[in-house]
Structures are given as structure tokens and as C-alpha cells.
C-alpha positions as CSV (number, residue, x, y, z in Angstrom):
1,X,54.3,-35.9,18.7
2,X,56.2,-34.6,16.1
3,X,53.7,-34.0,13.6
4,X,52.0,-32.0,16.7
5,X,54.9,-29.7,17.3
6,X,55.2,-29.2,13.3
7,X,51.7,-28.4,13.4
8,X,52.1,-26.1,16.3
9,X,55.1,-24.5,14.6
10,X,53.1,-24.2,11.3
11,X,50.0,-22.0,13.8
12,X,52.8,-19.9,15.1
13,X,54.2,-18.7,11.8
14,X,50.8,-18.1,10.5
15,X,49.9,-15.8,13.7
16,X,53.2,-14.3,13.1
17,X,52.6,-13.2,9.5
18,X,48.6,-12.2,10.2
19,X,50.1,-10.0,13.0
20,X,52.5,-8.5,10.8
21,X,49.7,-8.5,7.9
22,X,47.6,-6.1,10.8
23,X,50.5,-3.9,12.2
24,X,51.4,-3.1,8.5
25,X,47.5,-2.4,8.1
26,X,47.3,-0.1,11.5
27,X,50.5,1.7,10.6
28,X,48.5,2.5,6.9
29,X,45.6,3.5,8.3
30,X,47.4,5.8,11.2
31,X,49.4,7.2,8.6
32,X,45.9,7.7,6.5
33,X,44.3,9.2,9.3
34,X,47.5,11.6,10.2
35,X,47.3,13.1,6.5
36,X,43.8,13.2,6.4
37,X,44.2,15.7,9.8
38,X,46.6,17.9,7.9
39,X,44.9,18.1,5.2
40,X,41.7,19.7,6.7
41,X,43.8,22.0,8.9
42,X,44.9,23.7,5.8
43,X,41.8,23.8,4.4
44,X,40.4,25.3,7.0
45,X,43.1,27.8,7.2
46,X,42.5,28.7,3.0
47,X,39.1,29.0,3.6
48,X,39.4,31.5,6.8
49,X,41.8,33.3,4.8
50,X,39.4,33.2,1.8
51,X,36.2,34.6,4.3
52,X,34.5,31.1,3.6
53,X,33.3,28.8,6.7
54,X,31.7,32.7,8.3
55,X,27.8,31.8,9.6
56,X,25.0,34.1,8.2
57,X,25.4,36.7,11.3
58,X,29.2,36.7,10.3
59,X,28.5,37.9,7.2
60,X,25.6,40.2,8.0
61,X,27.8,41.9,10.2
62,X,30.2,42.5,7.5
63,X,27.8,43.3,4.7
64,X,26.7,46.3,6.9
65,X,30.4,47.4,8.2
66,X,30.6,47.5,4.1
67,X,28.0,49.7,4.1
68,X,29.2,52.0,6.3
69,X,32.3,52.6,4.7
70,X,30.4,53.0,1.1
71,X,28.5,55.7,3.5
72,X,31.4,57.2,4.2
73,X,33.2,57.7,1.2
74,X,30.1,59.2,-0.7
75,X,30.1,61.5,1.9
76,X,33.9,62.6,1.6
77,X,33.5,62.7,-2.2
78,X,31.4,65.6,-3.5
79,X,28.8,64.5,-5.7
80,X,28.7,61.1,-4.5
81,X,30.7,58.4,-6.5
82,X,28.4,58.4,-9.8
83,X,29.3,62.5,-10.2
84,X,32.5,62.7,-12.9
């Protein structure tokens, strides 16, 4: 009977320490996870910032507002821009 509880008590301490072994291994992992989150909310904040992450039409669009603007300044400057 005593070897049984000693062998019971012996189970219990090993559950004990593989739960402990798995918490400590969730708690990583969460952390992991947590870091990993803020990381790729800042990069997508540097690359909004840096224009990157637009789709094709995105930048379509903006090549030809570009263009408009180039439009307008040859037309303010007499010449055109190439005239010195």
C-alpha cells in the first residue's frame, strides 16, 4: 500500500512538472505570438508611410495625378522646363 501511494505521489509530481514544463511553453509562444503582432503592425505602418503595400490601380492613379501636375508646371513655366 505504501509502495502504491509512493508511486501515486511520484505520478503527481511528474504531472506537476510537465504542466509547469507546458504553461512555461504557452506563456513563450503567447509572448512569441504578441511580438510577432507588433512587429507587422509597424511594418505595415513604414511601408504605408513609404507608399509600398499600394495595388496596381493605387499606383496608376497616382502615376497620372503626377502627370497632371508635370502638365501643370510646364504650362506656368514659359518654355517648358528643358528652356534655360
Amino acid at each position: 500500500m505504501e509502495e502504491g501511494k509512493m508511486n501515486l505521489r511520484l505520478d503527481m509530481d511528474v504531472q506537476k512538472l510537465e504542466t509547469e514544463k507546458l504553461r512555461k511553453g504557452k506563456n513563450k509562444a503567447e509572448g512569441d505570438l504578441d511580438s510577432l503582432k507588433t512587429d507587422y503592425k509597424r511594418l505595415r505602418c513604414l511601408m504605408k508611410a513609404a507608399g509600398l503595400g499600394k495595388t496596381s490601380e493605387q499606383w496608376c492613379q497616382k502615376i497620372q495625378e503626377e502627370k497632371i501636375k508635370a502638365d501643370r508646371w510646364e504650362k506656368k513655366v514659359p518654355g517648358g522646363l528643358d528652356a534655360k
